[in-house]
PyMOL commands that place a pseudoatom at each C-alpha (Angstrom):
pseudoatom trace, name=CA, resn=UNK, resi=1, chain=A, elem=C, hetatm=0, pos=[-21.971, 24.884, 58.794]
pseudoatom trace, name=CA, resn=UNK, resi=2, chain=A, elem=C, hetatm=0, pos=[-19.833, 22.232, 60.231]
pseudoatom trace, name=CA, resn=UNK, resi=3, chain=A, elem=C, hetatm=0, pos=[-22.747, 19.716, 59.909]
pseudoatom trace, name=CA, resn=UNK, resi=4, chain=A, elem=C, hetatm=0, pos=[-23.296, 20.398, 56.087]
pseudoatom trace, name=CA, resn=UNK, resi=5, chain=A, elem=C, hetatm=0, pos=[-19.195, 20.004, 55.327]
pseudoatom trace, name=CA, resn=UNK, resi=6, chain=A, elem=C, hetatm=0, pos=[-19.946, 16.349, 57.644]
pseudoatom trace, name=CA, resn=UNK, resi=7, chain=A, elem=C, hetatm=0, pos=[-22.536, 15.621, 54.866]
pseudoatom trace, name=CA, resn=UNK, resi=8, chain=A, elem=C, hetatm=0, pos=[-21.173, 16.296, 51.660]
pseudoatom trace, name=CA, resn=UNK, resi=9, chain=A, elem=C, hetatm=0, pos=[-17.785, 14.214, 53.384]
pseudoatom trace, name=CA, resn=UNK, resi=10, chain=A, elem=C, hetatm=0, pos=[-20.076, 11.207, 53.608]
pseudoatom trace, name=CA, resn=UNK, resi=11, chain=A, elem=C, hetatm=0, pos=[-22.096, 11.696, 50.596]
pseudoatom trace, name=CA, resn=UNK, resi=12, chain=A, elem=C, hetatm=0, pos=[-19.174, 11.983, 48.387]
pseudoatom trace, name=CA, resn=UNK, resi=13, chain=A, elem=C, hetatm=0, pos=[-17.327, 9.057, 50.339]
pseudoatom trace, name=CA, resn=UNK, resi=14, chain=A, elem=C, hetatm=0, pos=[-20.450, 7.325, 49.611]
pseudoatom trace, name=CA, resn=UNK, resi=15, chain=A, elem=C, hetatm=0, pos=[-20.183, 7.933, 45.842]
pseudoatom trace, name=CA, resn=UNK, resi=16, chain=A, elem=C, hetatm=0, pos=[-16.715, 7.078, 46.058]
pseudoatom trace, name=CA, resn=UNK, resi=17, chain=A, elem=C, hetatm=0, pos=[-17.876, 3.723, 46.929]
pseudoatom trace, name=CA, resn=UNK, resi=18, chain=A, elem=C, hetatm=0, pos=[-20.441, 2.910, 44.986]
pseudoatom trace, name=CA, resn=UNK, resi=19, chain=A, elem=C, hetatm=0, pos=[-18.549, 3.113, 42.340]
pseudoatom trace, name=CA, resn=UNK, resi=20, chain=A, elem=C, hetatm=0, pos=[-15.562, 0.986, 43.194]
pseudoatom trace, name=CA, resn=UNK, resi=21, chain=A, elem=C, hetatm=0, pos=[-13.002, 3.782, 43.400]
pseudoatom trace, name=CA, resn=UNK, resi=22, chain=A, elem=C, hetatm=0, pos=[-9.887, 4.639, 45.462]
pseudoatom trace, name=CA, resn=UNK, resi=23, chain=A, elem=C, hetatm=0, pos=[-9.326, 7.446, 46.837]
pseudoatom trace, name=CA, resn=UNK, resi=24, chain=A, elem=C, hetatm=0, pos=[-6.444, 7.740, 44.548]
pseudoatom trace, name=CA, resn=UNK, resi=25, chain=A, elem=C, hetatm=0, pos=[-8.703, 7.876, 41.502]
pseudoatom trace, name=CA, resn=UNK, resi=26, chain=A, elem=C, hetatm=0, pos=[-10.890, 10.464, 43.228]
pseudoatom trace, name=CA, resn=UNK, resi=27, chain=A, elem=C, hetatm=0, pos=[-7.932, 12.465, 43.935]
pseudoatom trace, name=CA, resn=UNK, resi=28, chain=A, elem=C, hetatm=0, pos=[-7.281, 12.683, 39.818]
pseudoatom trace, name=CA, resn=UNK, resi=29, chain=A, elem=C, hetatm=0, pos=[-10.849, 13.337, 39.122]
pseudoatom trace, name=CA, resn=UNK, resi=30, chain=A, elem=C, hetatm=0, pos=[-10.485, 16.437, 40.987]
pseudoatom trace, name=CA, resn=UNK, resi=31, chain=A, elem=C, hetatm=0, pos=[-7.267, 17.066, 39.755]
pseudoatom trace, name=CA, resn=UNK, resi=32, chain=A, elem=C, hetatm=0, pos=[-5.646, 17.229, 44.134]
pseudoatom trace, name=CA, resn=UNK, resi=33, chain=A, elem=C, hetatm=0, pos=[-3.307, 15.220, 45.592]
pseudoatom trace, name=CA, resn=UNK, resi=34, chain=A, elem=C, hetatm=0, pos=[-4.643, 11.953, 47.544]
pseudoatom trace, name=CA, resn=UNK, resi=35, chain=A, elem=C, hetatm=0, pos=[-4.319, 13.918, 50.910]
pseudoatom trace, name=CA, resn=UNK, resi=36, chain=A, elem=C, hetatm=0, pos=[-6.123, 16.249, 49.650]
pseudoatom trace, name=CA, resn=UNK, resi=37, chain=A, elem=C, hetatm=0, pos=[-8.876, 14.355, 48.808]
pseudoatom trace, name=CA, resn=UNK, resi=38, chain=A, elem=C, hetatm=0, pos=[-8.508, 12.158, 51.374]
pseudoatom trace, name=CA, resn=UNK, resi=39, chain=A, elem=C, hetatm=0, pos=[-8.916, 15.589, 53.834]
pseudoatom trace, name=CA, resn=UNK, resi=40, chain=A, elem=C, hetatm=0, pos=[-12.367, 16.681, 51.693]
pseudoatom trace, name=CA, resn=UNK, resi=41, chain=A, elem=C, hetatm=0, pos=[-13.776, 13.166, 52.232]
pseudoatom trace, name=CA, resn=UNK, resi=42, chain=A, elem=C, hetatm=0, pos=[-13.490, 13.235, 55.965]
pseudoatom trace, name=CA, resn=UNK, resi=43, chain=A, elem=C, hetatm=0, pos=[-15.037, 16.664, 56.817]
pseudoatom trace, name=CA, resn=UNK, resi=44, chain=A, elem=C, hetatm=0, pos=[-11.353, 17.100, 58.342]
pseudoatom trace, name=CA, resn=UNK, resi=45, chain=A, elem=C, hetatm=0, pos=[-11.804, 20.528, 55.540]
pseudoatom trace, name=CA, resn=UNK, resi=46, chain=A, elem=C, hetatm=0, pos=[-13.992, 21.950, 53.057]
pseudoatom trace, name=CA, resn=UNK, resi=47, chain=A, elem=C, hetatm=0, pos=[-14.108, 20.939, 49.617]
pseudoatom trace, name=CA, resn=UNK, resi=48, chain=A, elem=C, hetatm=0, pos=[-13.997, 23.669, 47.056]
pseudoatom trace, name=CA, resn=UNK, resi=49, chain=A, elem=C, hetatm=0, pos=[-17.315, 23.930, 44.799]
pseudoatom trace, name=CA, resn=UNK, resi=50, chain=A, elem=C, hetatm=0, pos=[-15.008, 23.806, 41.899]
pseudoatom trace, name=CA, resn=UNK, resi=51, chain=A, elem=C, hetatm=0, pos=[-13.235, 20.666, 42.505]
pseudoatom trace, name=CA, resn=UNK, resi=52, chain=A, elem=C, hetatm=0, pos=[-16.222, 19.289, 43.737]
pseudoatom trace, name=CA, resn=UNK, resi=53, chain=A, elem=C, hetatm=0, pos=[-17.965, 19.865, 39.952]
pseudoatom trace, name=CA, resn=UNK, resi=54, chain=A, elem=C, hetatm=0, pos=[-15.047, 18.186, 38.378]
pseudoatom trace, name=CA, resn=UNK, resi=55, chain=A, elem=C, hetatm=0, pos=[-14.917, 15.403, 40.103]
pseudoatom trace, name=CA, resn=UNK, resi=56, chain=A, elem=C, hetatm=0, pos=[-19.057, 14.614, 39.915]
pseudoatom trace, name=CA, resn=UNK, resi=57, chain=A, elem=C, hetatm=0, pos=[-18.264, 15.478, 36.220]
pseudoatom trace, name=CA, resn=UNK, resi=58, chain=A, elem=C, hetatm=0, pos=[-15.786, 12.323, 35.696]
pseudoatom trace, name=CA, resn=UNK, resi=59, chain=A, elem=C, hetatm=0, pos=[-18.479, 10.532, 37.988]
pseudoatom trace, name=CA, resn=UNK, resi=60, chain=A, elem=C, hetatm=0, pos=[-20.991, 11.260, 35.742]
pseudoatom trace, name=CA, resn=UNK, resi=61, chain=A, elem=C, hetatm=0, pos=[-23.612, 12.717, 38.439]
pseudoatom trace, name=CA, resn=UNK, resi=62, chain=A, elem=C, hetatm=0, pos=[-24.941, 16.241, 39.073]
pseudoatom trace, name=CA, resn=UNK, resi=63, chain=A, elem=C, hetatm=0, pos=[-22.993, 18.080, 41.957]
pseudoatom trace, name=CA, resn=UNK, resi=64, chain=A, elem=C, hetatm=0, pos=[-26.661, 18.821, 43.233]
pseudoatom trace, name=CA, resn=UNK, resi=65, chain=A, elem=C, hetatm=0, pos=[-26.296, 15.025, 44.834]
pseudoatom trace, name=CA, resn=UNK, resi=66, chain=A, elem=C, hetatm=0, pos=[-23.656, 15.214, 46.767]
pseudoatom trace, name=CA, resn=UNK, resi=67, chain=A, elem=C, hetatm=0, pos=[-24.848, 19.115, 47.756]
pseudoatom trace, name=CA, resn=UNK, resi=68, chain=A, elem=C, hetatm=0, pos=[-27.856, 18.258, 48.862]
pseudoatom trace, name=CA, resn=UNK, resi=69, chain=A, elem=C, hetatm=0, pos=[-28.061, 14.364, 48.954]
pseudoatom trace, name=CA, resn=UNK, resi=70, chain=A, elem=C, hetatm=0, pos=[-31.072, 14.610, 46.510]
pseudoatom trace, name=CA, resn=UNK, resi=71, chain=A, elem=C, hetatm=0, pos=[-31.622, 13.785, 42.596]
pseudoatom trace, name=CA, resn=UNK, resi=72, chain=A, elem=C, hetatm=0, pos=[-32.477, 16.725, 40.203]
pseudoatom trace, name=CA, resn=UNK, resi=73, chain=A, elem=C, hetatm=0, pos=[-35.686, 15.720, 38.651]
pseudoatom trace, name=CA, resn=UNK, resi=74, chain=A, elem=C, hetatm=0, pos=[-36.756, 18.871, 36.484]
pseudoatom trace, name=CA, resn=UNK, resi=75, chain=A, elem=C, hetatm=0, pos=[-35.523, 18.810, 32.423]
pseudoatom trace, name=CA, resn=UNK, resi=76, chain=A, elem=C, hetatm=0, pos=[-37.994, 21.341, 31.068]
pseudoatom trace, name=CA, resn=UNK, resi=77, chain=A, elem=C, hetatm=0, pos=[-37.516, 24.381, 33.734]
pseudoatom trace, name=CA, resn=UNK, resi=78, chain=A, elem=C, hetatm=0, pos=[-35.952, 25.228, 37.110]
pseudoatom trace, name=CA, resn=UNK, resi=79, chain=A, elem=C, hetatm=0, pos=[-37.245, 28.238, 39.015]
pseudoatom trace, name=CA, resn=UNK, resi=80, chain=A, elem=C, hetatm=0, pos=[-35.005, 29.624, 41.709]
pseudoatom trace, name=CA, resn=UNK, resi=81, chain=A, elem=C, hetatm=0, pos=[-36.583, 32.399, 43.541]
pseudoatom trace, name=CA, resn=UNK, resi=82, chain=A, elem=C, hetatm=0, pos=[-34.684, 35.245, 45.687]
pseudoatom trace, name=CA, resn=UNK, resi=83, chain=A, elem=C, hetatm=0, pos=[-32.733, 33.772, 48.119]
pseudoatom trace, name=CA, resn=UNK, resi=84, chain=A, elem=C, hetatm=0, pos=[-34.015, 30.365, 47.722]
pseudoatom trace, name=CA, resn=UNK, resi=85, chain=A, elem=C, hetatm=0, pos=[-31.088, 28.404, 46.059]
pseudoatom trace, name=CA, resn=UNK, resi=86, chain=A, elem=C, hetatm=0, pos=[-28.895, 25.676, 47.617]
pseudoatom trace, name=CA, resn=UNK, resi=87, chain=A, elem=C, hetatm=0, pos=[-26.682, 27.734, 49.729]
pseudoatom trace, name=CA, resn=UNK, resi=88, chain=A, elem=C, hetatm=0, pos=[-23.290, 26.833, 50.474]
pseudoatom trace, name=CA, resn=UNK, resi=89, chain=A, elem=C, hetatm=0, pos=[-20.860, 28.789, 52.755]
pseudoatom trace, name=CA, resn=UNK, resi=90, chain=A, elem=C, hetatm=0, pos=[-17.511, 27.181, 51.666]
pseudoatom trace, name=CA, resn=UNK, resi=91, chain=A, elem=C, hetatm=0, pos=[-14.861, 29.477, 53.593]
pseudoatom trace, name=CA, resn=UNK, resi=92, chain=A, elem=C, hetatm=0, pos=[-14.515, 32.943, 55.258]
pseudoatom trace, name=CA, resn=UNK, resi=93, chain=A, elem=C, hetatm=0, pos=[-13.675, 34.608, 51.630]
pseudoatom trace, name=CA, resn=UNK, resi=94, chain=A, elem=C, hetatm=0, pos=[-16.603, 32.969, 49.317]
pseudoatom trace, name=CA, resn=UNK, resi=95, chain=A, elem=C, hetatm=0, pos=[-20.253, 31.769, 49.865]
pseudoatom trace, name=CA, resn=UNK, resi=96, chain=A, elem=C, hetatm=0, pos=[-22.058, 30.100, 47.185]
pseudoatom trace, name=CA, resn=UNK, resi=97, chain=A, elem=C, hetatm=0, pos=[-25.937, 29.619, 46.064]
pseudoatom trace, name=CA, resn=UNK, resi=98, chain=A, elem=C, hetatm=0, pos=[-26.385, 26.971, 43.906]
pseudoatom trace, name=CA, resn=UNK, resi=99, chain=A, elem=C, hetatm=0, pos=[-28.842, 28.168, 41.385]
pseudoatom trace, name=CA, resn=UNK, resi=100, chain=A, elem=C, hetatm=0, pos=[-30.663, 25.440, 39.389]
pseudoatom trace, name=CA, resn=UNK, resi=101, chain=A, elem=C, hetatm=0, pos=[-29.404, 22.178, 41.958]
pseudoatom trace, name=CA, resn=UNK, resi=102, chain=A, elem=C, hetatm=0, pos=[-33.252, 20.578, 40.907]
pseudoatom trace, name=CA, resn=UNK, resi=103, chain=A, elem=C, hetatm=0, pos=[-32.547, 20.852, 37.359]
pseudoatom trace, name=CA, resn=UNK, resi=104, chain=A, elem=C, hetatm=0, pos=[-30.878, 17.528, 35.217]
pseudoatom trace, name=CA, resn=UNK, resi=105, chain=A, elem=C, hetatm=0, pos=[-28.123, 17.510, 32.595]
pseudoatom trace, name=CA, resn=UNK, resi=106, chain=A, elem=C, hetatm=0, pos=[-27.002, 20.833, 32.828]
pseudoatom trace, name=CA, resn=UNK, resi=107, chain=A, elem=C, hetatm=0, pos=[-24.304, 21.747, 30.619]
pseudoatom trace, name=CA, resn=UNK, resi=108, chain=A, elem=C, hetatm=0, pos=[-23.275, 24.270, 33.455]
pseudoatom trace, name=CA, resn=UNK, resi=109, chain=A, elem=C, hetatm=0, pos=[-23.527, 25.004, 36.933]
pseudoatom trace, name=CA, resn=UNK, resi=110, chain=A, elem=C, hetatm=0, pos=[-24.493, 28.505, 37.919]
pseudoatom trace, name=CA, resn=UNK, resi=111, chain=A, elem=C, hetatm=0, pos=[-23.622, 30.266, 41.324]
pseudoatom trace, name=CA, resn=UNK, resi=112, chain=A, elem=C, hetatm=0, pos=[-24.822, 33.331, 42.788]
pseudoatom trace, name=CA, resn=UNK, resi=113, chain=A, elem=C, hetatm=0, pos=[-21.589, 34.130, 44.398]
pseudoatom trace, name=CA, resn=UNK, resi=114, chain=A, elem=C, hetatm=0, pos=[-20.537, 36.353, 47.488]
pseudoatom trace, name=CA, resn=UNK, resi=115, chain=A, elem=C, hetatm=0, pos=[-16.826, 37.452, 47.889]
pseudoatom trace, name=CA, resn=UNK, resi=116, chain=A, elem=C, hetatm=0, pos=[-16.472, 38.525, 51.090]
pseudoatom trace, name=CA, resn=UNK, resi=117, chain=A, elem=C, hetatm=0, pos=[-13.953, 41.698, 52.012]
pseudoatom trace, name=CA, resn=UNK, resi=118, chain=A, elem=C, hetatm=0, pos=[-10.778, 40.452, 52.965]
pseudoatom trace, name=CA, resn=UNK, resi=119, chain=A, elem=C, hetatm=0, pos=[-8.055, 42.417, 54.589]
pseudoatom trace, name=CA, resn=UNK, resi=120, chain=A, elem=C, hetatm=0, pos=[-5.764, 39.114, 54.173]
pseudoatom trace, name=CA, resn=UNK, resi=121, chain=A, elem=C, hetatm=0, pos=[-2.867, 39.470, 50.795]
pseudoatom trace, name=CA, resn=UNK, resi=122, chain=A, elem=C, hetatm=0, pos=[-3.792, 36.293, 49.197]
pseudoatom trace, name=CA, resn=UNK, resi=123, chain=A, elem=C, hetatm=0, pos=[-6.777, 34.967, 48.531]
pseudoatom trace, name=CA, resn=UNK, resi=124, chain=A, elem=C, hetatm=0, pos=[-7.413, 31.391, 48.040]
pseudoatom trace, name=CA, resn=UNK, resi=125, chain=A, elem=C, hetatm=0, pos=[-7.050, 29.985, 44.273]
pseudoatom trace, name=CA, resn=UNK, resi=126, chain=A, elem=C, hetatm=0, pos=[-7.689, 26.829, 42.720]
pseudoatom trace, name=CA, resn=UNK, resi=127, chain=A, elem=C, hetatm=0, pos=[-7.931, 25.468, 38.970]
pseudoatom trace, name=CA, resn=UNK, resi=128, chain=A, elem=C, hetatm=0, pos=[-10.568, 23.199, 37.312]
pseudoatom trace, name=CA, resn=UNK, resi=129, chain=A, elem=C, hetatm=0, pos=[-11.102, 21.509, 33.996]
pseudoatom trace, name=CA, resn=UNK, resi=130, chain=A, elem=C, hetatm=0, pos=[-13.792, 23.560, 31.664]
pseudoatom trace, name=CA, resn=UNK, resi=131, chain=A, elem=C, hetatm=0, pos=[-14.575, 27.462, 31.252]
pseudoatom trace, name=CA, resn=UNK, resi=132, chain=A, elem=C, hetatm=0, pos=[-16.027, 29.468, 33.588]
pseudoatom trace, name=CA, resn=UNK, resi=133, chain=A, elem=C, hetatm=0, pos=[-17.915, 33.153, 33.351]
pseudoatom trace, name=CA, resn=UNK, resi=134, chain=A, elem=C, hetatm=0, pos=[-18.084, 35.614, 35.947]
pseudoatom trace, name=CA, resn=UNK, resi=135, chain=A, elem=C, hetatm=0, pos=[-20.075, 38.510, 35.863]
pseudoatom trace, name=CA, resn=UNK, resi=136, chain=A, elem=C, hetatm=0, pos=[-19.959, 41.161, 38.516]
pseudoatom trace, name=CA, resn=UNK, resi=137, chain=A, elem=C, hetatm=0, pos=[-23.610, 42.103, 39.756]
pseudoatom trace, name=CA, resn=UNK, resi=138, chain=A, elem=C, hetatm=0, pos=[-22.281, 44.512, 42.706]
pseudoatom trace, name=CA, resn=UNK, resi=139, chain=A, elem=C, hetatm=0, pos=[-18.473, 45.630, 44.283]
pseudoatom trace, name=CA, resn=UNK, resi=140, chain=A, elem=C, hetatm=0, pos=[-15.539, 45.320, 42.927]
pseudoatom trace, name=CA, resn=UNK, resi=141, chain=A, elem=C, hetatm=0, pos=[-12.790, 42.129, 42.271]
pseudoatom trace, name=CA, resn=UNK, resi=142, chain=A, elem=C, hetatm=0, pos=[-9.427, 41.498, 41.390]
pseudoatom trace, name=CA, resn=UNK, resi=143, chain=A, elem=C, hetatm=0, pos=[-9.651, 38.282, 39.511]
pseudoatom trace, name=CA, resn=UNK, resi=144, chain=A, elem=C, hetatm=0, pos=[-6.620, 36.319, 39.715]
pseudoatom trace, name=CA, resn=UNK, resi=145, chain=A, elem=C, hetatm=0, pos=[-5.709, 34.272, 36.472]
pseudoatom trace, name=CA, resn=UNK, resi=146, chain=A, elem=C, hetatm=0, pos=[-2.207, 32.803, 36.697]
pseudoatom trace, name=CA, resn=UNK, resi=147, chain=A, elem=C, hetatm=0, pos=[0.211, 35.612, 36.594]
pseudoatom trace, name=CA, resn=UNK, resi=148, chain=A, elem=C, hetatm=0, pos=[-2.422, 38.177, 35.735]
pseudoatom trace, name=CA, resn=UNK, resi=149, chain=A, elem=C, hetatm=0, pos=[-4.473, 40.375, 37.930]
pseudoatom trace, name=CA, resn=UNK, resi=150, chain=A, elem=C, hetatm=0, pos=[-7.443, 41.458, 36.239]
pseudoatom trace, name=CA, resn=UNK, resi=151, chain=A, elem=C, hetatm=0, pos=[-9.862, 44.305, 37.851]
pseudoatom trace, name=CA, resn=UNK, resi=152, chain=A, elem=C, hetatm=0, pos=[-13.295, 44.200, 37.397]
pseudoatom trace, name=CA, resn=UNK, resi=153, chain=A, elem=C, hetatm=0, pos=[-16.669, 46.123, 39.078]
pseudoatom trace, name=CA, resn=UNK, resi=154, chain=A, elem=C, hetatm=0, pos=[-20.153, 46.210, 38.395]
pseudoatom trace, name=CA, resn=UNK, resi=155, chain=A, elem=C, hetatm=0, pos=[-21.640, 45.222, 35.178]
pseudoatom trace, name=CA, resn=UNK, resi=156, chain=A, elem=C, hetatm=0, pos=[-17.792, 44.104, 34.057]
pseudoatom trace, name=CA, resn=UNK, resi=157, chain=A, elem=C, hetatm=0, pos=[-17.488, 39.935, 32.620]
pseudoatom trace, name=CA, resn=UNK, resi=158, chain=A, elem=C, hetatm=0, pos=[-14.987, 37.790, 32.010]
pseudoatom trace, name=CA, resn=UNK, resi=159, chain=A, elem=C, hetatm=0, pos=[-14.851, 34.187, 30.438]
pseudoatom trace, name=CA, resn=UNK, resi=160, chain=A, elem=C, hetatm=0, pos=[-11.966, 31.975, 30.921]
pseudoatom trace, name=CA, resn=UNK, resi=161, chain=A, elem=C, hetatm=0, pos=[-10.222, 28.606, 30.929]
pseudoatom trace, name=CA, resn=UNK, resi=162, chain=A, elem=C, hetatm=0, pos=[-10.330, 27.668, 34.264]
pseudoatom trace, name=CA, resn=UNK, resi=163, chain=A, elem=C, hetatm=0, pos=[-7.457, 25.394, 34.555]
pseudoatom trace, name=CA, resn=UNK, resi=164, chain=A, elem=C, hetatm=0, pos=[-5.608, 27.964, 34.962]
pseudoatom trace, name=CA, resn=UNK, resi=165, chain=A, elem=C, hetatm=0, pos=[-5.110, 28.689, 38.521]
pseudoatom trace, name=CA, resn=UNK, resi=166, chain=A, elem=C, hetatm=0, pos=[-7.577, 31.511, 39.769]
pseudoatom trace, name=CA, resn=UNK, resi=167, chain=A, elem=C, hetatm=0, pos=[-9.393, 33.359, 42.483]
pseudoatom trace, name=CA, resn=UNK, resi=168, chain=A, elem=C, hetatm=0, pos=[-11.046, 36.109, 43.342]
pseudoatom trace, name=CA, resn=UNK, resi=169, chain=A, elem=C, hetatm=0, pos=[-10.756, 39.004, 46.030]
pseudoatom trace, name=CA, resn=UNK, resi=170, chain=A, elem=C, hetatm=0, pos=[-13.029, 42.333, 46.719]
pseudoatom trace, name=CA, resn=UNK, resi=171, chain=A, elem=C, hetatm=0, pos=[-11.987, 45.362, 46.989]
pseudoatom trace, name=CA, resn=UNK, resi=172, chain=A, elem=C, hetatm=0, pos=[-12.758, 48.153, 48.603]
pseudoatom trace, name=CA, resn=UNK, resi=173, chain=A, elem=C, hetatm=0, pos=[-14.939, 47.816, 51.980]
pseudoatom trace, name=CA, resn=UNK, resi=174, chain=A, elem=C, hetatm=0, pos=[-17.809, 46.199, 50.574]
pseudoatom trace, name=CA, resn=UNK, resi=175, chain=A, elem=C, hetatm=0, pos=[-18.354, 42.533, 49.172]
pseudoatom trace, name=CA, resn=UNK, resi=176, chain=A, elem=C, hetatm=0, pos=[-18.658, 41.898, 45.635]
pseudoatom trace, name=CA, resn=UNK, resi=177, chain=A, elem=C, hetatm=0, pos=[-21.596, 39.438, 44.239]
pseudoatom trace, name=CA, resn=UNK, resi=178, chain=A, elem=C, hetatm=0, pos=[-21.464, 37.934, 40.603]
pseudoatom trace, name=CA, resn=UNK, resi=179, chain=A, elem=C, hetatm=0, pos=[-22.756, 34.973, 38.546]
pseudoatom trace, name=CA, resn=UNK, resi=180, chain=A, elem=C, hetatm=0, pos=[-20.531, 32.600, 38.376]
pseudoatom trace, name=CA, resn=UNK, resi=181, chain=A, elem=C, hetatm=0, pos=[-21.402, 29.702, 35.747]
pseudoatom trace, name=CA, resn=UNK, resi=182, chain=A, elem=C, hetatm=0, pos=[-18.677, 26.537, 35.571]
pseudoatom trace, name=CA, resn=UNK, resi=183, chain=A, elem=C, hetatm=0, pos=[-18.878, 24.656, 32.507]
for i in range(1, 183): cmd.bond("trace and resi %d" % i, "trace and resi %d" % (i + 1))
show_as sticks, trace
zoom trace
């Protein structure tokens, strides 16, 4: 997994580039601090799906590019059969599969979305411009959403504005899967 943090570092220092920008202005795309960002661009640690999408939104590319180093090139469908997404395991507590990554101008980015069980108290949070929806497919989760703590299992949804901080932890002994869709 190393390897694939290594590459998303260098493609999104290579964006970063190519379009002129400091590190400081990446930094307030993604709404971080300059060390930070300056920490996601070398590999040093993982950047978080969600800041990711905000700043390839200011950028005005598709997050599949700097996921996968490729160019969506389908605008009338995207199939993504079991399993087959771009999968992205982005820290002990959450792994991600990107959905519809060969699809351009989406209006949203949709996840298939593993919370892993976590005996730890706090799980990791983080905010975003946009909305987001979550909807529970299996498990249980306590959604953080600034000072709230909202519980939610199977078949349960939620839509929010996520620039408020938030995260997400399972409970019980099992993971949780949803659909996550950032907008």
């Amino acid at each position: 997994m190393d390897n694939l943090f290594k590459d998303i570092a260098q493609r999104l220092k290579g964006l970063r580039d190519a379009l002129d920008l400091s590190s400081e202005e990446m930094a307030s795309y993604g709404g971080i601090t300059e060390e930070q960002y300056n920490k996601y661009e070398s590999g040093e640690i993982d950047i978080p799906v969600s800041v990711m999408h905000q700043i390839c939104q200011k950028c005005g590319i598709d997050i599949s590019e700097v996921l996968t180093g490729e160019s969506p090139h389908n605008s009338l469908y995207s199939v993504t059969y079991a399993n087959k997404g771009t999968y992205i395991e982005r820290n002990s507590e959450y792994s991600y599969q990107a959905l519809t990554s060969n699809f351009k101008g989406k209006r949203g980015e949709p996840y298939h979305v593993i919370v892993n069980t976590d005996k730890s108290p706090n799980s990791p949070t983080n905010k975003h411009d946009g909305q987001e929806f979550n909807y529970i497919l299996e498990g249980k989760v306590e959604l953080m959403l600034g000072n709230k703590k909202i519980i939610l299992g199977k078949g349960d949804s939620i839509f929010f504005n996520s620039s408020v901080s938030h995260g997400l932890k399972a409970l019980g002994n099992e993971n949780a899967e949803l659909l996550v869709i950032i907008m």
